[in-house]
N, C-alpha and C positions, 0 to 999 in steps of 0.2 A: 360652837358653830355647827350646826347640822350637816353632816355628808353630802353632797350632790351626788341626787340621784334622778337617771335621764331616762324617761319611759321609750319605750320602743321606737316609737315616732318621733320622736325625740332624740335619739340615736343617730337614727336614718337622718334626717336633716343637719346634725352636728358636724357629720362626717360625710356627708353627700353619698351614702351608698343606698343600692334600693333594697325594699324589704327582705329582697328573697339573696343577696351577698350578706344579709346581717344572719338572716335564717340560717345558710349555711356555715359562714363562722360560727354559729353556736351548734352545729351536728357535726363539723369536724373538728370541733371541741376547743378552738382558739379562742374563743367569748364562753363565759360559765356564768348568766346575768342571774339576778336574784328573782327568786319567781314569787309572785302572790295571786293565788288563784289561776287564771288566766293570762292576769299581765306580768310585762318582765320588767325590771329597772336593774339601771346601770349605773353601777359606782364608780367610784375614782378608777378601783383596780380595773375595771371592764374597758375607762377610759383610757387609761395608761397604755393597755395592750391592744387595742383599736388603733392608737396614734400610732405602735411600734408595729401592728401589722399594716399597717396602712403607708407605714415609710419602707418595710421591708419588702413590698409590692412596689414600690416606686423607683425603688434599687434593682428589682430583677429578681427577686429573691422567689423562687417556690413558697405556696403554702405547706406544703410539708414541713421545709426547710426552716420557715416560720414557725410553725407547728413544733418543734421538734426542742428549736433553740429558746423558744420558751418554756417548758417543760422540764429546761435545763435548771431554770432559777428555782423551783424549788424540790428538785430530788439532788443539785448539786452546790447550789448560791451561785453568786454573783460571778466570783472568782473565775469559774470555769466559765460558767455562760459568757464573759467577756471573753475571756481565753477563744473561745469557739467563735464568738462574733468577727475577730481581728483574722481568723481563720476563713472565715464565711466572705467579709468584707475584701481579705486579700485576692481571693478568687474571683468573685467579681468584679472586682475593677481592672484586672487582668483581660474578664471577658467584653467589659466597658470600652477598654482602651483598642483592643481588637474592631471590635464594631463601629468605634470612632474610625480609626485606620480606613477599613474596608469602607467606609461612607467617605470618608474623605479621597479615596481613590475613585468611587465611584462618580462624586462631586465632579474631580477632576477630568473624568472619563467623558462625561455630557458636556460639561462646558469647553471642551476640547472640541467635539462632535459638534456643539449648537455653532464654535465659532467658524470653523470648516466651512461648515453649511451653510452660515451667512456670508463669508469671505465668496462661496462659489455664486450667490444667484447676486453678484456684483458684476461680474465681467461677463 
């Protein structure tokens, strides 16, 4: 069975990003696509690490920190890179849960304020 391999434009549509978020993933070196000539293609590996930067951006995570923690898997394997991610993951959900709090008091804050203010232009 042949490899799947996703040309640029092709990428860009897969993953709803636009050319120049795919361009800079690949100069701050988190995408390494295969090149022939001019054009680029994208293999599983390319796919793999698009879906895992792509969920690490949706968790809050830096591209650095992305950057960094993939870099892991092959100067250290799996082992550690998990090690780091449970490390990674514990911190943010920490900051997760804060930011919940803080929105849920603020929540509270307005709809305190909306109900005030409707209570007053009754009487």
């Amino acid at each position: 069975m042949a490899e799947e391999r996703l040309s640029f434009k092709e990428m860009c549509a897969r993953f709803e990003v636009t050319p120049r978020t795919l361009r800079y993933y690949e100069y701050i070196e988190l995408l390494a696509p295969m090149k022939e000539g001019r054009n680029r293609f994208y293999g599983p590996r390319e796919l793999a690490r698009m879906t895992l930067i792509l969920r690490g951006r949706r968790f809050g995570f830096s591209l650095e920190e992305i950057r960094q923690w993939l870099l892991l898997y092959n100067a250290r394997g799996t082992r550690e890179q998990n090690q780091v991610w449970i490390g990674l993951a514990n911190r943010q959900l920490g900051a997760l849960e804060r930011q919940r709090a803080d929105l849920d008091a603020t929540i509270a804050d307005l709809r305190a304020l909306r109900d005030r203010t409707a209570e007053s232009l009754k009487g």
